[in-house]
N, CA, C and O atoms as a MOPAC input file, in Angstrom:
PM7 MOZYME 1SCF
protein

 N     97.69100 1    89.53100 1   114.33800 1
 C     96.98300 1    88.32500 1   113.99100 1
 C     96.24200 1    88.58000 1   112.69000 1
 O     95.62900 1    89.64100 1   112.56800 1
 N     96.25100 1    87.81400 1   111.85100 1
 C     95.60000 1    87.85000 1   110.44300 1
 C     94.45700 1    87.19200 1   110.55700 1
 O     94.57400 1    86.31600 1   111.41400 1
 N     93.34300 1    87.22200 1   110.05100 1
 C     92.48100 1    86.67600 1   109.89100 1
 C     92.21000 1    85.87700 1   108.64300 1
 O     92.52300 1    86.38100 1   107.56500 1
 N     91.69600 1    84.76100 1   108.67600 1
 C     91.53800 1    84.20100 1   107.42700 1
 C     90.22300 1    83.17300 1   107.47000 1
 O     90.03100 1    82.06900 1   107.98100 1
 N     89.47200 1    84.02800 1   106.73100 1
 C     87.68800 1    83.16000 1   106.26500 1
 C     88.31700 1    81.96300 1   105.61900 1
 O     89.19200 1    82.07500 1   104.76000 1
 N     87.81900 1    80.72800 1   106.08200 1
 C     87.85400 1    79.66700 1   105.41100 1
 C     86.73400 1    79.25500 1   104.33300 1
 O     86.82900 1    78.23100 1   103.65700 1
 N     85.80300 1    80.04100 1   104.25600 1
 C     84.52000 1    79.77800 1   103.31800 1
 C     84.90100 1    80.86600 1   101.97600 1
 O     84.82200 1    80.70700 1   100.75800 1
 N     85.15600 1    81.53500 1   102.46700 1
 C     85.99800 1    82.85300 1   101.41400 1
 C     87.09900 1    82.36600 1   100.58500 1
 O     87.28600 1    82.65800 1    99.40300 1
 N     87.86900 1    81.53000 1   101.37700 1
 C     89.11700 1    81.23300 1   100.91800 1
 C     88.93400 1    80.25700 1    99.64200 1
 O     89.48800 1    80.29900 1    98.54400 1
 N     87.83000 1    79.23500 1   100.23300 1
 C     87.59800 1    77.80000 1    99.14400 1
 C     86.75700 1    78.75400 1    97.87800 1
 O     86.95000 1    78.27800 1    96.76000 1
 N     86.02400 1    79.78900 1    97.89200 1
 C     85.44800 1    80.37300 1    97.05300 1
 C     86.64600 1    80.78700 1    96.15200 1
 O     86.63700 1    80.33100 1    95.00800 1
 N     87.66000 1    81.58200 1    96.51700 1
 C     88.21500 1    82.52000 1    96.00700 1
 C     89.47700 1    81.42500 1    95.17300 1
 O     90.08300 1    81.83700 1    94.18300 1
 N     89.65000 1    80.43800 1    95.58400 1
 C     90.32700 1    79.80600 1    94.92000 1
 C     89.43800 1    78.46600 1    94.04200 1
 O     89.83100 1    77.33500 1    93.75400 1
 N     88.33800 1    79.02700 1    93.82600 1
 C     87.57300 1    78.13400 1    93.23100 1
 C     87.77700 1    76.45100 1    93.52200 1
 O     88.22900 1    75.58200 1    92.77600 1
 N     87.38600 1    76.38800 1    94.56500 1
 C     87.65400 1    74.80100 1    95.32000 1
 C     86.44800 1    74.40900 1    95.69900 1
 O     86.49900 1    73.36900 1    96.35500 1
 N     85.49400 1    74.78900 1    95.55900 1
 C     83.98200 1    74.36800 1    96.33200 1
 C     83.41900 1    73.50800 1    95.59200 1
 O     82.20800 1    73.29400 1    95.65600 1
 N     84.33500 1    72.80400 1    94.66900 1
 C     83.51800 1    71.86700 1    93.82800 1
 C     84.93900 1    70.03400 1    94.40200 1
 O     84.89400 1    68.81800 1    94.22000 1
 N     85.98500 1    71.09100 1    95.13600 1
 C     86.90100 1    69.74400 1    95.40200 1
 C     86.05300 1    68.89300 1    96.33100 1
 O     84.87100 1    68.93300 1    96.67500 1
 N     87.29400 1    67.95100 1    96.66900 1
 C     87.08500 1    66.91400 1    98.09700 1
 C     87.44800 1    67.58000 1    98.90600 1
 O     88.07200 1    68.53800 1    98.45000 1
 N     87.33700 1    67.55600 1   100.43000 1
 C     87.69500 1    68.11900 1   101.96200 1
 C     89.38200 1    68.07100 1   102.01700 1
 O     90.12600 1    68.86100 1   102.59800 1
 N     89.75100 1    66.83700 1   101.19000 1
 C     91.08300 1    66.80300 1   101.52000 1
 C     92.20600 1    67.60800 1   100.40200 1
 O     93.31000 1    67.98900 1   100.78900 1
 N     91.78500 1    67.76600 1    99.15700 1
 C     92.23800 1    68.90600 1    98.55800 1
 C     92.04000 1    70.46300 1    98.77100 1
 O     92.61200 1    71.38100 1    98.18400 1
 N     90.86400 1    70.52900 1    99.98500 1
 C     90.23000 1    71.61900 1    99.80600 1
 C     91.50300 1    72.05300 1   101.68800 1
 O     92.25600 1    72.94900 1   102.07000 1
 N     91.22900 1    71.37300 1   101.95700 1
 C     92.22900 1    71.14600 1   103.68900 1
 C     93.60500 1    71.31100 1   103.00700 1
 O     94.31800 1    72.15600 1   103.54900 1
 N     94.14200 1    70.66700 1   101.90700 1
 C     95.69100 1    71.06100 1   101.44200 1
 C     96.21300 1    71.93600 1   101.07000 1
 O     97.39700 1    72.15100 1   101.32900 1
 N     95.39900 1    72.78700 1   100.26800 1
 C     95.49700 1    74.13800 1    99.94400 1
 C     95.28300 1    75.05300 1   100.69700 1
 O     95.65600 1    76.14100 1   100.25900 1
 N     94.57700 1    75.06400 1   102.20300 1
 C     94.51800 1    75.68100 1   103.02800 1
 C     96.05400 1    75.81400 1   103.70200 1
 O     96.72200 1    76.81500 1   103.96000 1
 N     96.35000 1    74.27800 1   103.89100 1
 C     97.62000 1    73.99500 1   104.51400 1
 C     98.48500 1    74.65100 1   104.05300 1
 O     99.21900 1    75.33200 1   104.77000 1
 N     98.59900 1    74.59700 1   102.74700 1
 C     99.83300 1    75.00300 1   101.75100 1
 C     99.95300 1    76.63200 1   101.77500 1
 O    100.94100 1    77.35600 1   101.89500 1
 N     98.59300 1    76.92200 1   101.61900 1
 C     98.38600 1    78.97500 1   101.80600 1
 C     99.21100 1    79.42500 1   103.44300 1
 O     99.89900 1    80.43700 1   103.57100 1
 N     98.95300 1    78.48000 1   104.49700 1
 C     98.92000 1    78.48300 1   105.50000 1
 C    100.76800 1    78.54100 1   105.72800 1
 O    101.52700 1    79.30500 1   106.32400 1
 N    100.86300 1    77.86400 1   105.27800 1
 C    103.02700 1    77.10100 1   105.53500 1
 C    103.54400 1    78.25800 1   104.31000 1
 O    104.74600 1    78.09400 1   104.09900 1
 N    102.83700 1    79.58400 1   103.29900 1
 C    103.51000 1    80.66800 1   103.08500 1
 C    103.06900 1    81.95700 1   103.27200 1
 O    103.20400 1    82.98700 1   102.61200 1
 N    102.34500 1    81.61100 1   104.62300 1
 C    102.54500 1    83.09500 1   105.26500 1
 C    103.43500 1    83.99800 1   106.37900 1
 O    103.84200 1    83.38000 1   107.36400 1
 N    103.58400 1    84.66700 1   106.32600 1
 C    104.77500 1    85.31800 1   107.02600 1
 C    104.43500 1    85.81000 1   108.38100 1
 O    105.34200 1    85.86700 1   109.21100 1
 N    103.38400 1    86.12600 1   108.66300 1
 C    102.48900 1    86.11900 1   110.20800 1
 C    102.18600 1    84.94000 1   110.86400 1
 O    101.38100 1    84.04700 1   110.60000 1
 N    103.13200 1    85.12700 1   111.94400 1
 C    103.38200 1    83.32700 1   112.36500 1
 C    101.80600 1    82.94300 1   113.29800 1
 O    101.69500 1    81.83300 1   113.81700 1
 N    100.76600 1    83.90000 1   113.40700 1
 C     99.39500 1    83.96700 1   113.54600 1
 C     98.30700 1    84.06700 1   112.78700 1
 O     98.02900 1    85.18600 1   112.35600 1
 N     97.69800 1    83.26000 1   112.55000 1
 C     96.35200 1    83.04100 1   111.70200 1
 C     95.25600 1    82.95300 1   112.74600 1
 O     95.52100 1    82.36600 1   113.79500 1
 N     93.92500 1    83.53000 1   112.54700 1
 C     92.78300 1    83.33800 1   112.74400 1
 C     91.75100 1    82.16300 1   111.91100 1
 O     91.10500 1    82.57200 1   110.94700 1
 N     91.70200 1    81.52900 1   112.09300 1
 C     90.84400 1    80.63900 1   110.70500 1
 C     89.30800 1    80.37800 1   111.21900 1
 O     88.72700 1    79.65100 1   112.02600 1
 N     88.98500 1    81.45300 1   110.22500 1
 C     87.02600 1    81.51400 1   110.95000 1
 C     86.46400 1    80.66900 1   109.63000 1
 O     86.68300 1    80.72600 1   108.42000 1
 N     85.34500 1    79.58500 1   110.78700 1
 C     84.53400 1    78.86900 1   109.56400 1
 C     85.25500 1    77.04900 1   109.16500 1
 O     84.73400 1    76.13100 1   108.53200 1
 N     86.43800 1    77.12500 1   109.77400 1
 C     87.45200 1    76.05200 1   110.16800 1
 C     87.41000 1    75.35700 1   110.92900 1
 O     87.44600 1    76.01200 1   111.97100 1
 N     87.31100 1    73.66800 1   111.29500 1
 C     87.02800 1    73.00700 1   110.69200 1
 C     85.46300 1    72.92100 1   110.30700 1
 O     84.55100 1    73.19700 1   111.08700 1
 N     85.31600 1    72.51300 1   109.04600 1
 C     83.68800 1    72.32000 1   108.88700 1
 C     83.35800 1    71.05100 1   108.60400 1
 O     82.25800 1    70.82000 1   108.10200 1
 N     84.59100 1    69.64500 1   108.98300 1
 C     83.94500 1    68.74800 1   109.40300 1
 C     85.33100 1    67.94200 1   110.64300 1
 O     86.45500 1    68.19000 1   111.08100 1
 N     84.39000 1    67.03300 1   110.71800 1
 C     85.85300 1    65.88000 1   111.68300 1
 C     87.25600 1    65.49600 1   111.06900 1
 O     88.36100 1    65.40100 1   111.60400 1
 N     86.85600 1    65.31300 1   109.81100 1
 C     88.20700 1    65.07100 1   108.84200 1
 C     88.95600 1    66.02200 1   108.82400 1
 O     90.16000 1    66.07100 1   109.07800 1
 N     88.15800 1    66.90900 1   108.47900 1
 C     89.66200 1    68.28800 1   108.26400 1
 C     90.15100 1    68.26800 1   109.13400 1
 O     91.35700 1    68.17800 1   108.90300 1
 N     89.85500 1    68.31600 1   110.59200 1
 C     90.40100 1    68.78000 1   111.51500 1
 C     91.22100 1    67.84500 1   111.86800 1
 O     92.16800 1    68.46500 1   112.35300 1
 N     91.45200 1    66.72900 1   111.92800 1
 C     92.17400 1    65.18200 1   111.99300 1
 C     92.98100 1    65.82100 1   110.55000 1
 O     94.05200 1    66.40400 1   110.71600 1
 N     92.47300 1    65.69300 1   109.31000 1
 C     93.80200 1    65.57100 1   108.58200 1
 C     94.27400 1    67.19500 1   108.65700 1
 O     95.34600 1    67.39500 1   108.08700 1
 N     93.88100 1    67.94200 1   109.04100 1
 C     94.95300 1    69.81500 1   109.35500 1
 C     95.88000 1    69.23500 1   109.93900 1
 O     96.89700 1    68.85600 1   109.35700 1
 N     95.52100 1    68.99100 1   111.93700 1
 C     96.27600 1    68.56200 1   112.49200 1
 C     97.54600 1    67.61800 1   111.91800 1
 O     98.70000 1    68.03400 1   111.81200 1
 N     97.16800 1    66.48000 1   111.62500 1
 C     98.18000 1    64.91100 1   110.94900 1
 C     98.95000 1    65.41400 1   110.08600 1
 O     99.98700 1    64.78100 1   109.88700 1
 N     98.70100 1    66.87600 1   109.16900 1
 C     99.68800 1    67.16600 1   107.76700 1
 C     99.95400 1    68.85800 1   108.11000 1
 O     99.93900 1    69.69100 1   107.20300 1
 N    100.17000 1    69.18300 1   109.39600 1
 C    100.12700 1    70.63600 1   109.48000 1
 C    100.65100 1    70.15400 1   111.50000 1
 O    100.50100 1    69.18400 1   112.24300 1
 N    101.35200 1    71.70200 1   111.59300 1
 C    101.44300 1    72.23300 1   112.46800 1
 C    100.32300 1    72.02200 1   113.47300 1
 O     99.44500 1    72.78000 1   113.05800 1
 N     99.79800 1    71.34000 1   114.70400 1
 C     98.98700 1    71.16900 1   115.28800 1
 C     98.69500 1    72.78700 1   116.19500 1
 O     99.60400 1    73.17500 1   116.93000 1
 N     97.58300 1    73.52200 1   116.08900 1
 C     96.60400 1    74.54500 1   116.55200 1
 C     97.18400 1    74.85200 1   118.11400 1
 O     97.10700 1    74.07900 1   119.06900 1
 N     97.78700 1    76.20200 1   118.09700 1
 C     98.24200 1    76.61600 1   119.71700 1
 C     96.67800 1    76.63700 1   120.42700 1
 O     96.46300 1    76.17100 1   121.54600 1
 N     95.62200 1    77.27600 1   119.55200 1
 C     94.43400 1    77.81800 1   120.65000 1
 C     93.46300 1    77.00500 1   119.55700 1
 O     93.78100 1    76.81000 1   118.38400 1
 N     92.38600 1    76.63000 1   120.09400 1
 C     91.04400 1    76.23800 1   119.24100 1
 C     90.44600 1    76.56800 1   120.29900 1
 O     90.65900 1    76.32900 1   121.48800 1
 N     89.22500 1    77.47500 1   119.43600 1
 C     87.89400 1    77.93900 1   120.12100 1
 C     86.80000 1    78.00800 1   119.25100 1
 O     86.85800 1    78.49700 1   118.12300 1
 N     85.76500 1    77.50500 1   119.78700 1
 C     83.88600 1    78.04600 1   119.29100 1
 C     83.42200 1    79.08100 1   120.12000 1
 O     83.59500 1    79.16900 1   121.33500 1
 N     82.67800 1    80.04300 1   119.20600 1
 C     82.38000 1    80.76300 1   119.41600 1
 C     80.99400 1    80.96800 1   118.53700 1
 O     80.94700 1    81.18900 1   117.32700 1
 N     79.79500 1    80.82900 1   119.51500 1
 C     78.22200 1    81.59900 1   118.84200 1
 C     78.15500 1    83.12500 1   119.48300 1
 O     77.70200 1    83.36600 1   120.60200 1
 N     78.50800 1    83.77800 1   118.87600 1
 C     78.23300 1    85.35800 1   119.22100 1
 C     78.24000 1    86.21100 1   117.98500 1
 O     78.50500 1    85.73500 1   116.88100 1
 N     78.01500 1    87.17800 1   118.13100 1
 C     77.93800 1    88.53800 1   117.16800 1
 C     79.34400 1    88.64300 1   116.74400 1
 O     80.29600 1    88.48300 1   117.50800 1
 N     79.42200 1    88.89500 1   115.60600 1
 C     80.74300 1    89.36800 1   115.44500 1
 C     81.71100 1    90.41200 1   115.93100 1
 O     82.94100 1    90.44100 1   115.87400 1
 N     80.87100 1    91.22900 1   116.40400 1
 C     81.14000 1    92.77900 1   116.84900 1
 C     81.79600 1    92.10400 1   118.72800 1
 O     82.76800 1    92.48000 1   119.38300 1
 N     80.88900 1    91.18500 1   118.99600 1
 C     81.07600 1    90.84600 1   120.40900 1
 C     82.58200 1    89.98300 1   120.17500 1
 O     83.66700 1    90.40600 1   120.57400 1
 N     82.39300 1    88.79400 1   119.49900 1
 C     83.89800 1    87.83800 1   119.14200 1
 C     84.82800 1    88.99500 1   119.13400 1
 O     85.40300 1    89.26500 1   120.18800 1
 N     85.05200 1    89.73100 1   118.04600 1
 C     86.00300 1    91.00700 1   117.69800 1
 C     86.51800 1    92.01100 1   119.40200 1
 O     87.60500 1    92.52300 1   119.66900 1
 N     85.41000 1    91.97300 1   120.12900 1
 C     85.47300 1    92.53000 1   121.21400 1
 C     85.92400 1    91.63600 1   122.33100 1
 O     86.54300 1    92.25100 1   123.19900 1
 N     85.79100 1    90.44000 1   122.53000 1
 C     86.41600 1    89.47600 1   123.18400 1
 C     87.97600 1    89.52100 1   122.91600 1
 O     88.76200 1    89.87700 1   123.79400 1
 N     88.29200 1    89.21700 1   121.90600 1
 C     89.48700 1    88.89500 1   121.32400 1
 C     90.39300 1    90.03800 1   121.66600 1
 O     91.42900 1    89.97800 1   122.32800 1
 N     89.81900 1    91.13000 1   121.09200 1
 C     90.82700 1    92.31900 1   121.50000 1
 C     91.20300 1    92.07500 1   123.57600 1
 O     92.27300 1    91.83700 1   124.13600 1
 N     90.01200 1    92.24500 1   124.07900 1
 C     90.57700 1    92.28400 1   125.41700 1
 C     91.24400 1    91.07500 1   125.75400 1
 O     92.12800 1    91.26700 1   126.58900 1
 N     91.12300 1    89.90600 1   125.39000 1
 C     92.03800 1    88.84700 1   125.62800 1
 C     93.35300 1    89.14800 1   125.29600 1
 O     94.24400 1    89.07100 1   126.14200 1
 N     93.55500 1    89.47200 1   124.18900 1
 C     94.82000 1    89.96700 1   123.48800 1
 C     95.36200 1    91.18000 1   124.32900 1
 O     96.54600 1    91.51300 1   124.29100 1
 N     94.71200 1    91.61600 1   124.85000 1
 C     95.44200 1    93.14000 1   125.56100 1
 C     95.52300 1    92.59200 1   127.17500 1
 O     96.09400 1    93.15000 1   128.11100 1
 N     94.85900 1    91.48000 1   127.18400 1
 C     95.41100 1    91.02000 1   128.68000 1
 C     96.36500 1    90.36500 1   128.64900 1
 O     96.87800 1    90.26100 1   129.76300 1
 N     96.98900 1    89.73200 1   127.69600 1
 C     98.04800 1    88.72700 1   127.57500 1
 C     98.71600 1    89.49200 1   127.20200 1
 O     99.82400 1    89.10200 1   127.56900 1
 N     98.85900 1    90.55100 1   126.59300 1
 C     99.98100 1    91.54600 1   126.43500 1
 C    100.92700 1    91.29800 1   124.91700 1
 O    102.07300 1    91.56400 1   124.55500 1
 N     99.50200 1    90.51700 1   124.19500 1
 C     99.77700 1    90.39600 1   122.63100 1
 C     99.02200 1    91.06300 1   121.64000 1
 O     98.36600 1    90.52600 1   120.74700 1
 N     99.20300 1    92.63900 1   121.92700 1
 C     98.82700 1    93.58400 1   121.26700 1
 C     99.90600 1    94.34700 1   120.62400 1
 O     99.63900 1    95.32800 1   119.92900 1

């Protein structure tokens, strides 16, 4: 599973000055050429729209989850989920 910061991402491609919906397309578009048919997307959606237009112009989300915890704890969740499902 790859991980991918969505606040990192709009930085790094200098987008923090777009609209939600250019800023959601280029996600999409990064998203439809990667070769790990698993993404993590932390920080995603950061409003109602994105998540309505991800879904409507993208592949609709196998798992969506919130999560308020430590990172160290999320990271530690995930692994044992993943090693119980036997997608390690």
């Amino acid at each position: 599973m790859k991980p991918l910061n969505y606040i990192s991402f709009v930085n790094e491609q200098n987008l923090s000055e777009c609209d939600e919906e250019t800023k959601t397309m280029a996600l999409i578009k990064k998203l439809s050429q990667e070769t790990c048919p698993r993404v993590l997307l932390e920080d995603f959606p950061q409003s109602e729209f994105q998540a309505k237009f991800f879904i409507k112009n993208c592949v609709a989300p196998s798992v969506v989850f919130a999560l308020e915890c430590s990172k160290d704890i999320c990271q530690e969740r995930m692994i044992s989920a993943m090693q119980c499902n036997g997608d390690y």
